[in-house]
C-alpha positions in Angstrom: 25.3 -80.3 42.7 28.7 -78.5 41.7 32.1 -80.3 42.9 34.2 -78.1 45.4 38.1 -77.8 44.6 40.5 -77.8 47.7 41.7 -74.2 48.2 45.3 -75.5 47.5 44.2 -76.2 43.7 42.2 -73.1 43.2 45.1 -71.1 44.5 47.7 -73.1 41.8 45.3 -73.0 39.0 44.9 -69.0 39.5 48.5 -68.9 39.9 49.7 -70.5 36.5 51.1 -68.6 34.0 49.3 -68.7 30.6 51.4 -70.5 27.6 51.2 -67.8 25.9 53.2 -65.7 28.6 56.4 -68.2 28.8 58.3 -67.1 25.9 58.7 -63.5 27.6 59.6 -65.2 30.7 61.5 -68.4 29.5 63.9 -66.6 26.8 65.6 -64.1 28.5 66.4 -66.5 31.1 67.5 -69.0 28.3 70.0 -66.0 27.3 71.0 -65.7 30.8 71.6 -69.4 31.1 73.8 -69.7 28.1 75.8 -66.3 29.0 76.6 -67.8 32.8 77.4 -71.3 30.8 79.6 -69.7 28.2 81.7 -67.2 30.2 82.2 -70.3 32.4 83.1 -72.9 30.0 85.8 -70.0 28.3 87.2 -70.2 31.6 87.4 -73.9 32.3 88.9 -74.7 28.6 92.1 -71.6 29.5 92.5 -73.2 32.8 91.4 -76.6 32.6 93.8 -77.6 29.6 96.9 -76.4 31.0 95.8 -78.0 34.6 95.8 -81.0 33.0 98.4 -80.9 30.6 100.9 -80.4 33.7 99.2 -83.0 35.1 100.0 -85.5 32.5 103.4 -84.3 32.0 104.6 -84.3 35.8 103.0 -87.9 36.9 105.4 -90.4 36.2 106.3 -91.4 32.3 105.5 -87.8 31.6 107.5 -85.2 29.6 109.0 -83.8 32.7 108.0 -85.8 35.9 108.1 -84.1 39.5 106.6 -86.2 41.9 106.6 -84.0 44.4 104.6 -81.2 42.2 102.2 -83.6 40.8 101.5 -85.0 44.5 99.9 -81.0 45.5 98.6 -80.5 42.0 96.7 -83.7 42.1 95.6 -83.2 45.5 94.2 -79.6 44.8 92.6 -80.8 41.9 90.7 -83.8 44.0 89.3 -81.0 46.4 87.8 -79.1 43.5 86.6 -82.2 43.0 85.1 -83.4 46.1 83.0 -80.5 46.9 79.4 -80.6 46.2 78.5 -77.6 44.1 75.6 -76.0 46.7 78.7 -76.5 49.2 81.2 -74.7 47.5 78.7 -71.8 46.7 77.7 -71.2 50.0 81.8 -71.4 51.3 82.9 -69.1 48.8 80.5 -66.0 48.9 82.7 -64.0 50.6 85.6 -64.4 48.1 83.0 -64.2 45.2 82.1 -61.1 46.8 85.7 -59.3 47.0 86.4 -60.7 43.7 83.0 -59.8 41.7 81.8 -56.7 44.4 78.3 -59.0 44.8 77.0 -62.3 46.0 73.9 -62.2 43.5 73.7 -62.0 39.5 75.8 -64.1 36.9 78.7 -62.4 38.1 78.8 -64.1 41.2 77.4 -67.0 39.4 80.8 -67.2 37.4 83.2 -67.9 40.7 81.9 -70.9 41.9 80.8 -72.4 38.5 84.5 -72.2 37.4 86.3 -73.0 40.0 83.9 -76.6 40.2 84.3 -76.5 36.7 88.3 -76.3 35.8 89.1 -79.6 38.3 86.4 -81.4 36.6 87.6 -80.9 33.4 91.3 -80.7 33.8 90.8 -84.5 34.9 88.7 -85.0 32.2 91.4 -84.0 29.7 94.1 -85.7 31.7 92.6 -89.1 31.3 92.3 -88.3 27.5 95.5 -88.0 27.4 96.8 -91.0 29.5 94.5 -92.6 26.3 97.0 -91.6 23.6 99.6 -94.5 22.9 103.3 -93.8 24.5 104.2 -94.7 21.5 102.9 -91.5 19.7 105.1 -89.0 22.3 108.5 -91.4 22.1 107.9 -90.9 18.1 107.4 -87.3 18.4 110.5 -86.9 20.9 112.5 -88.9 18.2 111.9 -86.8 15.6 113.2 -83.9 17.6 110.3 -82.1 18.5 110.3 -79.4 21.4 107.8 -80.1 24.2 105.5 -77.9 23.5 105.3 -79.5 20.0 104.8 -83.1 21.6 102.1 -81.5 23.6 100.5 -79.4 20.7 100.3 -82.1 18.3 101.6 -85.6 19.9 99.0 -85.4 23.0 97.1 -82.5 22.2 95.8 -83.3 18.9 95.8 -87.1 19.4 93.6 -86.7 22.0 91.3 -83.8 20.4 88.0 -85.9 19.7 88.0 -87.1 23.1 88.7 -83.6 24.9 86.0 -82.6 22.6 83.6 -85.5 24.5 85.1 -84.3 27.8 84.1 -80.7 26.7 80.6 -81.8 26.2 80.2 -83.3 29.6 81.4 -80.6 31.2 79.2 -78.2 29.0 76.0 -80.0 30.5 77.6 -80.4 33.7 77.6 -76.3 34.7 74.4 -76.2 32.5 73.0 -78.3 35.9 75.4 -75.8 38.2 73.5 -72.9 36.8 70.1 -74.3 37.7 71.6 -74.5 41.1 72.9 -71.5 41.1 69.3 -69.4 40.2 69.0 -70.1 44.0 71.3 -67.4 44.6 69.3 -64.6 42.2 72.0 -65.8 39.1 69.0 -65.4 36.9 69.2 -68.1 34.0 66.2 -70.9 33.7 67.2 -71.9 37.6 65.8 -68.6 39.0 62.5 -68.9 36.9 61.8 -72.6 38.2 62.7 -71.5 41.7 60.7 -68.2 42.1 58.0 -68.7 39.6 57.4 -72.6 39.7 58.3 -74.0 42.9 57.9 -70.4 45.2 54.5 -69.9 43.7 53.8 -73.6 43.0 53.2 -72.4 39.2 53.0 -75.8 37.7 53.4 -74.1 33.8 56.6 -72.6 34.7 58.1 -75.4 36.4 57.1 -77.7 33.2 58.6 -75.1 31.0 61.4 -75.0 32.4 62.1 -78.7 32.7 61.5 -79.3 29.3 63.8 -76.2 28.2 66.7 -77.8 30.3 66.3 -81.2 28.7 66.1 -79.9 25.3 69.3 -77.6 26.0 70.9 -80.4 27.7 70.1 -82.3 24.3 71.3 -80.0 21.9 74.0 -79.7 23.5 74.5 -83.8 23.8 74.0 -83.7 20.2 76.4 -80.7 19.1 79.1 -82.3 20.9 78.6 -86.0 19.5 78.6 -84.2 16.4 82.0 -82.5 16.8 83.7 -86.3 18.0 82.4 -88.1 14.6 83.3 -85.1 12.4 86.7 -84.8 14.0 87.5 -89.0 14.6 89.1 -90.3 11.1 87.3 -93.8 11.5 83.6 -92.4 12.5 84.0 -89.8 9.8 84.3 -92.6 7.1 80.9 -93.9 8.3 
């Protein structure tokens, strides 16, 4: 007497997509995933650093403190913040649309994902450099350097292997917004597990496509740690 399969399972066993299919499917959408992440992250480091340089510099204690300006800096910067990134998406199409001419693609991918991403990381930077000892700057303003030399190398470079860890968690931070942002037809590994594994309950895809994000998410985890020990005197010696 055979055993009868509910239709549900016969329809998702048909539907899977044979191993041997996912690399054509899974590394384009990789490519797609790191372009969308690394136009992004260009982005957040330009605007991001100098966010949160003024930042620093304009609370009080800083280089050249205004109140007033930090007050609506700051206060921009927590509403970047704030915003969960589906939200912001979906509030923003129509000025990703008159700035990119379309609401679908990595394109229109890039809008949102930066502007979630430069608040994040200017305060990520900021609180690195809140780290480097008061000491170093009144040193550095001692010795007669210019403010953009105290920044460069006093606050800036003090605070390097630490931006660098800030970098990294931002790096795997939009590699998550991207995944979200397949929803909208971005393309990247997000699309794939959205139309091919959960729309047509392909179980290989979705799998796939898990497992590529973690592993990405790892390497990435990994390059980063990397960079801190090879650029922090005391881990280097190790």
């Amino acid at each position: 007497m055979g055993v009868t399969l509910p239709s549900a399972v016969i329809v998702r066993t048909l539907a899977d997509t044979p191993i041997a299919d996912l690399p054509a499917l899974l590394v384009p959408a990789l490519g797609e995933t790191l372009a969308m992440v690394g136009i992004v992250m260009l982005v957040v480091v330009l605007a991001g650093t100098p966010t949160a340089v003024c930042l620093h510099n304009m609370a009080p204690g800083g280089l050249f403190e205004n109140k007033a300006v930090y007050g609506v800096l700051s206060w921009i910067v927590n509403i970047g913040r704030s915003l969960p990134f589906l939200v912001l998406m979906a509030a923003i199409v129509p000025f990703t649309r008159f700035v990119t001419g379309t609401n679908i693609g990595i394109a229109a991918a890039v809008v949102p994902m930066s502007l979630a991403g430069i608040p994040f990381f200017a305060r990520l930077v900021e609180n690195c450099l809140r780290e480097v000892p008061r000491s170093v700057t009144q040193a550095a303003r001692a010795s007669g350097g210019s403010p953009l030399q105290i920044i460069r190398s006093a606050q800036l470079g003090e605070a390097f292997p630490a931006i660098l860890g800030g970098l990294t968690i931002n790096t795997i931070a939009m590699i998550e917004y991207s995944a979200i942002a397949g929803t909208i037809g971005a393309g990247g590994i997000g699309y794939v597990a959205v139309t091919y594994g959960y729309q047509r309950f392909d179980q290989t895809v979705m799998i796939a496509t898990v497992v590529l994000l973690i592993a990405l998410v790892t390497a990435v985890q990994l390059l980063g740690d990397g960079l801190v020990r090879a650029t922090t005197p005391h881990l280097r010696r190790r």
